[in-house]
SERO-4910 file (N, C-alpha, C, O; in steps of 0.05 Angstrom, whole numbers):
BEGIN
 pado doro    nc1    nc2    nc3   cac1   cac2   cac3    cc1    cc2    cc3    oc1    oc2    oc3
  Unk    A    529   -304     75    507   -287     67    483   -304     58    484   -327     49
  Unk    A    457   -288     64    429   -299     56    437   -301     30    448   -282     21
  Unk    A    433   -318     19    417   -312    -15    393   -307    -33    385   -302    -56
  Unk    A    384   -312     -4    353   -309     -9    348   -282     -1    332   -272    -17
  Unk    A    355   -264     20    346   -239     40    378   -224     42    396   -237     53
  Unk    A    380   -206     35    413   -189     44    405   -164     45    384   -154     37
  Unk    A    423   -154     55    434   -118     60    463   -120     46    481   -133     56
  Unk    A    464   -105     23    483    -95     21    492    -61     24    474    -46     19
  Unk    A    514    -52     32    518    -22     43    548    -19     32    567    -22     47
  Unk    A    551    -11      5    582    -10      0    584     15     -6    565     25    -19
  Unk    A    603     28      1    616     49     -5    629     59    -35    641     44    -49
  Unk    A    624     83    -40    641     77    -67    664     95    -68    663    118    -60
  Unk    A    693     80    -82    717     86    -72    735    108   -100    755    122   -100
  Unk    A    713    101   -125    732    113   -141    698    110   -168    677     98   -168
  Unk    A    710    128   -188    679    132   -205    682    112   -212    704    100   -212
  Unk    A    643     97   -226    646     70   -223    616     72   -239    599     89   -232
  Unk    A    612     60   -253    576     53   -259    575     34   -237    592     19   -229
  Unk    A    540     40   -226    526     32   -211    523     -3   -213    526    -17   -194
  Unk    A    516    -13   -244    510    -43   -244    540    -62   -237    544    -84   -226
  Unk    A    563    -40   -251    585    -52   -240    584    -59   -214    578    -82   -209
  Unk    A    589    -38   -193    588    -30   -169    578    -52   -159    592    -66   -144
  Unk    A    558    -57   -163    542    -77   -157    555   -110   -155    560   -125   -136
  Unk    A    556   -113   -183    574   -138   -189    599   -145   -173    606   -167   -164
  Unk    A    608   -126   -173    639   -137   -152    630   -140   -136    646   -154   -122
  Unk    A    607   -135   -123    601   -136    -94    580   -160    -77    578   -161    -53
  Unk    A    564   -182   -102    552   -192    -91    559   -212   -126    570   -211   -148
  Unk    A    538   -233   -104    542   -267   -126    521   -259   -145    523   -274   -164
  Unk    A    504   -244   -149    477   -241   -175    486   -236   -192    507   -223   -192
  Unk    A    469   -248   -222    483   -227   -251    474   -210   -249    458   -202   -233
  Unk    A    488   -199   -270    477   -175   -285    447   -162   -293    438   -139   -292
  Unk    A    434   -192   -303    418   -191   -304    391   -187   -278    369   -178   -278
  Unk    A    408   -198   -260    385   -199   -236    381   -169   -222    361   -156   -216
  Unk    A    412   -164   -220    422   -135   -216    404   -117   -228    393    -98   -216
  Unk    A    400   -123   -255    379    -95   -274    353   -105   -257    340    -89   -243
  Unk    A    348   -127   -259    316   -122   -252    312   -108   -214    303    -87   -204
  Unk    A    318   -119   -208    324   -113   -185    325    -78   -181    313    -68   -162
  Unk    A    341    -63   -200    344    -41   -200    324    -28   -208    320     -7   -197
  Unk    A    305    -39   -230    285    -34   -235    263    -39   -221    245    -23   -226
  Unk    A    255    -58   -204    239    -60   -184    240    -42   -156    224    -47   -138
  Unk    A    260    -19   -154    265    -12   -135    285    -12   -118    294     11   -112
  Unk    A    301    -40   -106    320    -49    -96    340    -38    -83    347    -39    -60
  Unk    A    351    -26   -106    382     -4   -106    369     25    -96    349     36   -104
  Unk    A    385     32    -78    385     61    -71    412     72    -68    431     58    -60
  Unk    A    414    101    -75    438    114    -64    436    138    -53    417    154    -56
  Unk    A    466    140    -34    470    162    -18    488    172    -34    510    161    -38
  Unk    A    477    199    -48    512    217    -52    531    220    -29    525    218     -6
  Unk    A    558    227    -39    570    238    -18    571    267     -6    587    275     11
  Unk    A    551    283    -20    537    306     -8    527    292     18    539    302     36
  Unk    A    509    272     28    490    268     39    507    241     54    492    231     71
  Unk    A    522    233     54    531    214     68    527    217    100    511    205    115
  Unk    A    545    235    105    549    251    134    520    255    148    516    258    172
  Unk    A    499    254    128    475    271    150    453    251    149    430    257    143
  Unk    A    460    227    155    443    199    164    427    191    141    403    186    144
  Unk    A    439    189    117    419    179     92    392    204     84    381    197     63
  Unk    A    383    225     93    367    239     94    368    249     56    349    259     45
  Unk    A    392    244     43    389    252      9    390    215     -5    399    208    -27
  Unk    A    382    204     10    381    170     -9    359    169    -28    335    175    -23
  Unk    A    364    164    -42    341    161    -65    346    133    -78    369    123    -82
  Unk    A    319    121    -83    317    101   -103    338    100   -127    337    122   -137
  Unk    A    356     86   -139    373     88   -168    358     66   -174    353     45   -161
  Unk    A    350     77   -207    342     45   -228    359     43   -249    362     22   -262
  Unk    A    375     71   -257    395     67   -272    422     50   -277    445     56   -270
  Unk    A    416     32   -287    443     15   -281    472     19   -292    493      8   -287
  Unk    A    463     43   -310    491     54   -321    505     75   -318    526     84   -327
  Unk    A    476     85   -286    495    110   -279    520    111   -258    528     98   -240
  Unk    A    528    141   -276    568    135   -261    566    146   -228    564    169   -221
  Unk    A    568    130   -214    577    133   -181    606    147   -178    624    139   -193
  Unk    A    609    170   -156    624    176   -146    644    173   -121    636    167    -98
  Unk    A    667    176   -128    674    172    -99    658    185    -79    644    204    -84
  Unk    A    663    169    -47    649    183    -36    616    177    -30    609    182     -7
  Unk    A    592    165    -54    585    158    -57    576    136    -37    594    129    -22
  Unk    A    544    119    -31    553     98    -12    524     83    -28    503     95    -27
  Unk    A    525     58    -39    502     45    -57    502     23    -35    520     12    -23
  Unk    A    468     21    -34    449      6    -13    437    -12    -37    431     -6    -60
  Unk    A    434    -43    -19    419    -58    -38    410    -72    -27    426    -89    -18
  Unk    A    375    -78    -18    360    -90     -7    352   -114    -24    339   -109    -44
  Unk    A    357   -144    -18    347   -169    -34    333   -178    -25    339   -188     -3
  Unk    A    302   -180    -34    298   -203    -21    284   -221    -51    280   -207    -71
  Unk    A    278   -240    -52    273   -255    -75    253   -258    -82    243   -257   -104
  Unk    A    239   -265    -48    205   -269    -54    196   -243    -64    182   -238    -84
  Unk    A    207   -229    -48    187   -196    -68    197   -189    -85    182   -174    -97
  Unk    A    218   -190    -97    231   -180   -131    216   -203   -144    213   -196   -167
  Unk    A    207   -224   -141    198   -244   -148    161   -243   -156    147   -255   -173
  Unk    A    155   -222   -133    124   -222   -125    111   -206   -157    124   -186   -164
  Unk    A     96   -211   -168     78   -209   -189     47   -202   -181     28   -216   -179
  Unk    A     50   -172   -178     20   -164   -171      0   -160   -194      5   -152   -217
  Unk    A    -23   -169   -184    -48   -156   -204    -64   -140   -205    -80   -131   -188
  Unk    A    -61   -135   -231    -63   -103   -243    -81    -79   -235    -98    -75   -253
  Unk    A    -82    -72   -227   -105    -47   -205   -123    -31   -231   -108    -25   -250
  Unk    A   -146    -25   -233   -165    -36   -244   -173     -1   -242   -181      7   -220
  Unk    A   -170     21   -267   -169     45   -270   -208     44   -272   -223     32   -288
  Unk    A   -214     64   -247   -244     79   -238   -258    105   -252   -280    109   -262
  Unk    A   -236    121   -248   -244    143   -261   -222    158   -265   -203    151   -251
  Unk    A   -215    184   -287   -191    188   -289   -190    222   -290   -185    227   -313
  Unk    A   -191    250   -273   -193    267   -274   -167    287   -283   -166    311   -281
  Unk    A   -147    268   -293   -127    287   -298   -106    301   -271    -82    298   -269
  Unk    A   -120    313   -255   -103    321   -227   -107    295   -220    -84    287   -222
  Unk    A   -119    275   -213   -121    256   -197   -139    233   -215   -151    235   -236
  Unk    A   -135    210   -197   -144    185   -210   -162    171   -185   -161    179   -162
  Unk    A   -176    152   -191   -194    139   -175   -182    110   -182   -176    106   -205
  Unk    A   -178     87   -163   -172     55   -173   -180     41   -162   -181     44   -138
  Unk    A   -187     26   -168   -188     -3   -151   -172    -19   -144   -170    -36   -161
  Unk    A   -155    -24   -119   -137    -38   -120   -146    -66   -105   -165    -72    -91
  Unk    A   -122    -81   -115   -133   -110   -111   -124   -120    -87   -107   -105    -76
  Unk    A   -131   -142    -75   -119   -155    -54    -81   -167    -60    -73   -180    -79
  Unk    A    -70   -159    -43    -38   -161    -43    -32   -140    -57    -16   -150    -72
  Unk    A    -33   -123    -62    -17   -105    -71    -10    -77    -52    -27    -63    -40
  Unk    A     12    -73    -52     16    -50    -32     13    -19    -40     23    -11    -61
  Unk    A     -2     -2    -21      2     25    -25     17     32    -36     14     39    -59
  Unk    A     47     33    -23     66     41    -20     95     23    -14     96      4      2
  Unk    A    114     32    -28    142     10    -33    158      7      0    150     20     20
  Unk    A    173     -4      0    195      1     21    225      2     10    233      7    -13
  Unk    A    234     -3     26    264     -5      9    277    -37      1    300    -44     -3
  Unk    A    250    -53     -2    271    -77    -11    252    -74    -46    252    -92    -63
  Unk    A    240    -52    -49    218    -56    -76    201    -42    -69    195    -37    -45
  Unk    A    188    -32    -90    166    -19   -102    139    -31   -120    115    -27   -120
  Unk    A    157    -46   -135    141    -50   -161    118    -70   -158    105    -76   -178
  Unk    A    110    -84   -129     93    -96   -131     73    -70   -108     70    -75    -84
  Unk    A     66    -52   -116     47    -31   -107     32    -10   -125     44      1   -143
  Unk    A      7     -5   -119     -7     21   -132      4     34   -149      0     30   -173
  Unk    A     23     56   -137     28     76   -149     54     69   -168     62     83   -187
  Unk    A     66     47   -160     91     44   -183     69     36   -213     75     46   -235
  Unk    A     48     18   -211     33      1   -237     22     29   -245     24     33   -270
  Unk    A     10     49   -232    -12     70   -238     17     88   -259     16     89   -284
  Unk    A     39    102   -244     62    118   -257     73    102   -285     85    113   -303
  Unk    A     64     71   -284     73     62   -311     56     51   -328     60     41   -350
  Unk    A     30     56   -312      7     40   -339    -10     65   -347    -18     66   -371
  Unk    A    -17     85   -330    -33    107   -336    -32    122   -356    -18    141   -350
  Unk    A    -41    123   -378    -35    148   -401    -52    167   -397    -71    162   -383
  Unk    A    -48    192   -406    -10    202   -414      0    197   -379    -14    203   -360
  Unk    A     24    186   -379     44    179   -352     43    207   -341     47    229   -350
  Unk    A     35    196   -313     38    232   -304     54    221   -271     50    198   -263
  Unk    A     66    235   -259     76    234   -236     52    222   -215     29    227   -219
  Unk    A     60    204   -192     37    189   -177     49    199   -155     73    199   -150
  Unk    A     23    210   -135     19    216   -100      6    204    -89    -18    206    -93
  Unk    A     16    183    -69    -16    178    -51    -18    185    -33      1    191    -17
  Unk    A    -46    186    -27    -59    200    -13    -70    190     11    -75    202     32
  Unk    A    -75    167      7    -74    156     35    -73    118     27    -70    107      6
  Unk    A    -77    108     52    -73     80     40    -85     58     55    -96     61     77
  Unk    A    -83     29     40   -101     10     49    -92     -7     51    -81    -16     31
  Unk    A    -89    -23     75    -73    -45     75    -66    -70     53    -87    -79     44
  Unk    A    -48    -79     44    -42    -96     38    -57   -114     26    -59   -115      1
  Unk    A    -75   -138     53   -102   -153     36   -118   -145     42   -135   -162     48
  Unk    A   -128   -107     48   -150    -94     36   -150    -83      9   -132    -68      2
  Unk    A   -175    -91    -11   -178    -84    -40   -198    -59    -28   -205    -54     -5
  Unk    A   -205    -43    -61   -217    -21    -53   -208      2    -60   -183      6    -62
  Unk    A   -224     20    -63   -227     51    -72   -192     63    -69   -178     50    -53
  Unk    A   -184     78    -77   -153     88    -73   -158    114   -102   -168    111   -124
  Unk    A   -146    138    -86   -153    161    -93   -115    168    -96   -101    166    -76
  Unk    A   -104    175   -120    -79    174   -122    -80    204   -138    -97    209   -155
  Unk    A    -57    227   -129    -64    250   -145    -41    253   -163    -23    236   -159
  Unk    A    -37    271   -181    -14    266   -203      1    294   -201     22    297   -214
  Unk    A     -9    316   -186     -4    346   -182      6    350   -157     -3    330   -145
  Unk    A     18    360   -145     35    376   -120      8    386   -106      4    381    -83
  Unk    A     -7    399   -120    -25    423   -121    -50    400   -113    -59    404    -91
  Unk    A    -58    383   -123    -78    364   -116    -71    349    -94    -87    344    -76
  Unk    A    -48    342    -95    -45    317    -71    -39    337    -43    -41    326    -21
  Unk    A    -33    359    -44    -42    384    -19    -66    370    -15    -69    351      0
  Unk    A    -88    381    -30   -120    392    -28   -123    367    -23   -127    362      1
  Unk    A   -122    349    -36   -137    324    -24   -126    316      1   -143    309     17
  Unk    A   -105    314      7    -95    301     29   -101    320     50   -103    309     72
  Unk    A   -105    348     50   -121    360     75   -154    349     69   -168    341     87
  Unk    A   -160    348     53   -188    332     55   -195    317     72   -213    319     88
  Unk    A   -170    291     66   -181    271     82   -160    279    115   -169    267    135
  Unk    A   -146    290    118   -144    295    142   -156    314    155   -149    319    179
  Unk    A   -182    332    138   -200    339    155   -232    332    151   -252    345    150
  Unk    A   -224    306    148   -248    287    147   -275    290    129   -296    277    129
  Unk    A   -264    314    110   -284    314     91   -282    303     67   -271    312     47
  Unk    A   -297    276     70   -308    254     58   -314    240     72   -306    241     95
  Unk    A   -338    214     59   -349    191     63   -336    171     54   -330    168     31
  Unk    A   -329    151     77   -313    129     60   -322    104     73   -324    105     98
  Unk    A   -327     87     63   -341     74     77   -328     39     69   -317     34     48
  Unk    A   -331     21     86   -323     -7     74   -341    -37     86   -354    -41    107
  Unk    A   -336    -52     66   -356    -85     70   -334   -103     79   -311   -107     70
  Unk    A   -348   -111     98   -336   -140    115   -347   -163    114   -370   -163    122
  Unk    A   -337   -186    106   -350   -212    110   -341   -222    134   -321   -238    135
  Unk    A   -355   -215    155   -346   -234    183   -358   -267    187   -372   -274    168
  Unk    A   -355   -283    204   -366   -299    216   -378   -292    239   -376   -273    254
  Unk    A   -396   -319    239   -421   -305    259   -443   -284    241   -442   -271    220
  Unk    A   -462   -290    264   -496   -273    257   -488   -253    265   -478   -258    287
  Unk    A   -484   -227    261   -473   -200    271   -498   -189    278   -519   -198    268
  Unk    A   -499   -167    295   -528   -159    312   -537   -135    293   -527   -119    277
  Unk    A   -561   -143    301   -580   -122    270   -580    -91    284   -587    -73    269
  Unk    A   -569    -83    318   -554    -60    323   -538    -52    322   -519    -66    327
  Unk    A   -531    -23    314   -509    -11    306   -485    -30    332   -494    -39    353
  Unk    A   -468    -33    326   -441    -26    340   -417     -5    337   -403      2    318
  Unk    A   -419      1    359   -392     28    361   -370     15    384   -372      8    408
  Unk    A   -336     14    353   -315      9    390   -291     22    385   -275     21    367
  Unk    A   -292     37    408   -269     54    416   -250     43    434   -241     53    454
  Unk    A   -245     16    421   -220     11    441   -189     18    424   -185     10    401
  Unk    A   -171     33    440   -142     37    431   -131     16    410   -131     -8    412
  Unk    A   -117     37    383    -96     13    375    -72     21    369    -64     33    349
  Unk    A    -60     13    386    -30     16    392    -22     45    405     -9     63    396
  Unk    A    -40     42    434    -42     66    444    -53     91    433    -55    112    447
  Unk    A    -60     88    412    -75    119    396    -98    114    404   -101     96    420
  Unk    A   -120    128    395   -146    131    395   -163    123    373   -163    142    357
  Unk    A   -175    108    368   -189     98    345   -223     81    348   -231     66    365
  Unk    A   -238     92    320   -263     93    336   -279     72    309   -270     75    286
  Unk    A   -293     59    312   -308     41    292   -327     39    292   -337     35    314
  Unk    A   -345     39    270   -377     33    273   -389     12    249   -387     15    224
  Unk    A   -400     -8    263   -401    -26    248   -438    -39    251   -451    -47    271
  Unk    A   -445    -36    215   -475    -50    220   -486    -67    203   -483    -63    179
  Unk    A   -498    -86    212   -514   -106    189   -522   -105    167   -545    -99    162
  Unk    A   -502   -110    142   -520   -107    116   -534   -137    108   -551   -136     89
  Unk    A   -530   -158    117   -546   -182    111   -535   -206    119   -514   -213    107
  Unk    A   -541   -219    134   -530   -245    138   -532   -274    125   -557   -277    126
  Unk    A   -524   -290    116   -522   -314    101   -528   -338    111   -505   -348    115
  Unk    A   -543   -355    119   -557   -373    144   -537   -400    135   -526   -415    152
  Unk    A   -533   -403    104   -522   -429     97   -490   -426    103   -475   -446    102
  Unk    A   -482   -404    108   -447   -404    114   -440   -396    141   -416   -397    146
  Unk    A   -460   -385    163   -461   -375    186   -440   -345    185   -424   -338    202
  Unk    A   -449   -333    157   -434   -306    158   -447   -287    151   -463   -292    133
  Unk    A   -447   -260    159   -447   -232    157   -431   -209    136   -407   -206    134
  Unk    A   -454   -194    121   -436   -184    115   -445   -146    124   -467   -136    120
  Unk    A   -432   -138    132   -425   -117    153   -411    -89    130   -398    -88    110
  Unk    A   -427    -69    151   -424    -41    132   -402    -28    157   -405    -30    181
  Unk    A   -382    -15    145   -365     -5    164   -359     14    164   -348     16    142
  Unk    A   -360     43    180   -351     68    176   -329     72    198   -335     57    217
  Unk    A   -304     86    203   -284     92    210   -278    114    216   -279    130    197
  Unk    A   -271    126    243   -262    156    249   -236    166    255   -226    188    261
  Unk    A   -226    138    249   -188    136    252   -181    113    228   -195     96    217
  Unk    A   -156    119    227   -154     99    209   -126     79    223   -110     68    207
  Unk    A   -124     78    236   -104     62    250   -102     30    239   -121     14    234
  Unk    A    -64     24    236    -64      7    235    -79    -32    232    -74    -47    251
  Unk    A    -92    -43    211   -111    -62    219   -137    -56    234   -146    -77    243
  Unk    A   -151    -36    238   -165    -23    260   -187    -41    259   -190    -58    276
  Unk    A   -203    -38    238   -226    -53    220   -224    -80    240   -240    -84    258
  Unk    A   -199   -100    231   -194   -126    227   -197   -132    269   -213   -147    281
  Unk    A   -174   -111    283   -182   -114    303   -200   -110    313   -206   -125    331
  Unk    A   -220    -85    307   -241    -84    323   -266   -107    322   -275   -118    342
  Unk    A   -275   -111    295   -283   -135    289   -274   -165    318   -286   -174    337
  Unk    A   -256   -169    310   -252   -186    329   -250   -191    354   -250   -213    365
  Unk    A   -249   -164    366   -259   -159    389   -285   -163    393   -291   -179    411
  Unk    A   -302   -153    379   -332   -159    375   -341   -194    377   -362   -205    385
  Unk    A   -319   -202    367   -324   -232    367   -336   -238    344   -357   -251    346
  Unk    A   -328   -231    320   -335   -234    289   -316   -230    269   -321   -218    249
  Unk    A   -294   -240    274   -279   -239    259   -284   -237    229   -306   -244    220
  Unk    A   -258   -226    210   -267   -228    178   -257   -249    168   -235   -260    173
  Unk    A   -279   -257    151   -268   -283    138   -240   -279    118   -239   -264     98
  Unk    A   -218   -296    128   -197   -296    111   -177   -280    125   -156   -272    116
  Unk    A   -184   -277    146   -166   -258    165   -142   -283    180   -144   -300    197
  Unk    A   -119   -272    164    -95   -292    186    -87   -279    208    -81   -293    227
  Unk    A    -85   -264    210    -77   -251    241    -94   -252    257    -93   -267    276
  Unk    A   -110   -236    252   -140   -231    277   -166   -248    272   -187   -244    284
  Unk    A   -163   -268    254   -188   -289    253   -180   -317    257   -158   -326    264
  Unk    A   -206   -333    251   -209   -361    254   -174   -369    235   -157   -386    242
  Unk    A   -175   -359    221   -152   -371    199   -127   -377    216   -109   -394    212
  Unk    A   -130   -365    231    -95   -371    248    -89   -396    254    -66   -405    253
  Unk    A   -120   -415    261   -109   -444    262   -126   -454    243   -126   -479    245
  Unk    A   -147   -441    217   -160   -460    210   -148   -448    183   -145   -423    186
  Unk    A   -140   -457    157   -130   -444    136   -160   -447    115   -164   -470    106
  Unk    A   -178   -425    107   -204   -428     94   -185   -424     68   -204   -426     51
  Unk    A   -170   -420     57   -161   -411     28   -174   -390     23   -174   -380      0
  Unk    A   -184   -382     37   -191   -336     19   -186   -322     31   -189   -323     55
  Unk    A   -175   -296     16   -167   -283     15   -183   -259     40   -206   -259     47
  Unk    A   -165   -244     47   -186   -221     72   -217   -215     56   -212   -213     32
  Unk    A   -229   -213     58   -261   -199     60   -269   -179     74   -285   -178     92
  Unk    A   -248   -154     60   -243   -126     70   -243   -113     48   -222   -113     34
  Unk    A   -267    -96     38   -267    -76     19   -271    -48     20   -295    -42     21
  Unk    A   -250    -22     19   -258     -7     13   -281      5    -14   -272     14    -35
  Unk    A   -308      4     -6   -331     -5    -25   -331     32    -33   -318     42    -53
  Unk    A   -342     44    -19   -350     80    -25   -326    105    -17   -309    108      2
  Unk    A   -331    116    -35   -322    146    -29   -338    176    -41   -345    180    -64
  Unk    A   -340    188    -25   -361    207    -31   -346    228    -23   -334    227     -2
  Unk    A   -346    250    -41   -331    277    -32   -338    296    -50   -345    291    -73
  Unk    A   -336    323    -39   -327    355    -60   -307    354    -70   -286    359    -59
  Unk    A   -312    348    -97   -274    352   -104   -265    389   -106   -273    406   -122
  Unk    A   -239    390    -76   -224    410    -69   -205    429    -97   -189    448    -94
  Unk    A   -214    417   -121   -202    428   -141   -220    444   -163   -211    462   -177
  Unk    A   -247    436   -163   -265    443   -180   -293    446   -173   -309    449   -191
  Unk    A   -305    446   -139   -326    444   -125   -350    427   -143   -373    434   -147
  Unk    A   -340    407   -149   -362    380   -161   -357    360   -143   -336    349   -135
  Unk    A   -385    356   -139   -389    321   -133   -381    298   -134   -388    288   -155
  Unk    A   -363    280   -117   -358    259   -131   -370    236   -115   -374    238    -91
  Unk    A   -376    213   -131   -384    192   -119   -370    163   -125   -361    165   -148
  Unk    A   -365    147   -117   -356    117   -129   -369     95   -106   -377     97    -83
  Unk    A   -368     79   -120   -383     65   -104   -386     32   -120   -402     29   -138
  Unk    A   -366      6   -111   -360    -15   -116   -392    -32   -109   -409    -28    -92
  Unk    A   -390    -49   -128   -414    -74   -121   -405    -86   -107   -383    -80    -97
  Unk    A   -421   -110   -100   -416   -122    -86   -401   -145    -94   -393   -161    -78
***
């Protein structure tokens, strides 16, 4: 076995607490076991839900709760990310149904199953007072920082999330590319990943002493990297970009130069105005 990266998938044969369960089953303490559990890690399938492809698995952080026969506990390791230490996402405005943030570069929308806790909405559900339940609503890559609209109601995270899936709002984002970028609009509709996706990208000022641009971007899809590829198609990559820029063979040490900067909307809950809008 990895010790660094594993799958564990054990079954459970007779009632049992969970951190036990655990322990007989792999080389970690106890101790690693709790955090781990608390980061996300551990999930279980009742044995209601066994039979019907994991569809009732849920997250467990409880380490003392009693497992059933029947039962089947999942445990995703990996070290670097139980390990990973995100920074702290930076509270905008705070409406009670919903919240406004800033989130930083490396931190994720949303968890997977090897962890959570280095993302948005796990820091927002445990730093926000009063603690209220977290929805998101939509999301931003990884090493894109920027605007993030998270709702705390059933009832809000509806209304907003038809919002933005029917495009009512302004959202807009800043790019630091390389290269003089052209003082005309650009529009590109080339496919990503077979979908349809559309970009418009224009000159907010160029920098003569670094041979870079920095670029206003609006979006009519939101597809995977869309930004990062279209850009580079253009032949302007973003500075700090390892996949789709210069960085792939030249390592600049910074970070993407991808910001979700604006959001402009009706808020669907109270017909008021909202605006946000990041410096530069």
């Amino acid at each position: 076995m990895n010790k660094e990266h594993f799958e564990l998938h054990q079954p459970v044969t007779e009632p049992i607490a969970a951190i036990k369960h655990l322990a007989d089953h792999c080389d970690l303490s106890k101790q690693q076991l709790k955090q781990a559990m608390q980061k996300g890690a551990v999930w279980i399938t009742p044995q209601s839900k066994v039979s019907r492809a994991s569809s009732g698995t849920q997250r467990l952080r409880r380490a003392k709760k009693e497992l059933q026969a029947g039962d089947c506990l999942h445990f995703y390791y990996d070290r670097v990310i139980l390990e990973y230490d995100m920074t702290p996402a930076e509270l905008v405005s705070d409406f009670g149904d919903y919240s406004v943030w800033n989130k930083p570069y490396g931190v994720y929308s949303q968890g997977s199953k090897w962890g959570d806790h280095c993302t948005i909405a796990y820091w927002v559900q445990h730093n926000l007072e009063p603690q209220r339940p977290v929805f998101v609503i939509h999301r931003l890559d990884r090493a894109t920082n920027g605007l993030m609209l998270l709702a705390h109601t059933k009832r809000a995270a509806r209304l907003l999330s038809q919002m933005f899936e029917q495009r009512k709002l302004e959202k807009k984002y800043r790019a630091l590319v390389h290269g003089r970028f052209s003082s005309a609009l650009q529009t590109v509709n080339t496919p990503i990943d077979s979908r349809s996706a559309c970009s418009h990208f224009s000159l907010d000022q160029f920098y003569p002493d670094t041979d870079q641009s920095l670029v206003d971007v609006a979006i009519e899809s939101g597809r995977k990297h869309q930004i990062r590829r279209h850009l580079s198609e253009l032949g302007f990559p973003i500075v700090g970009d390892r996949l789709h820029g210069i960085e792939k063979t030249v390592n600049t040490g910074m970070d993407l130069q991808l910001c979700a900067y604006r959001l402009v909307f009706t808020c669907p809950l109270t017909g008021e105005h909202r605006h946000f809008e990041l410096g530069n």
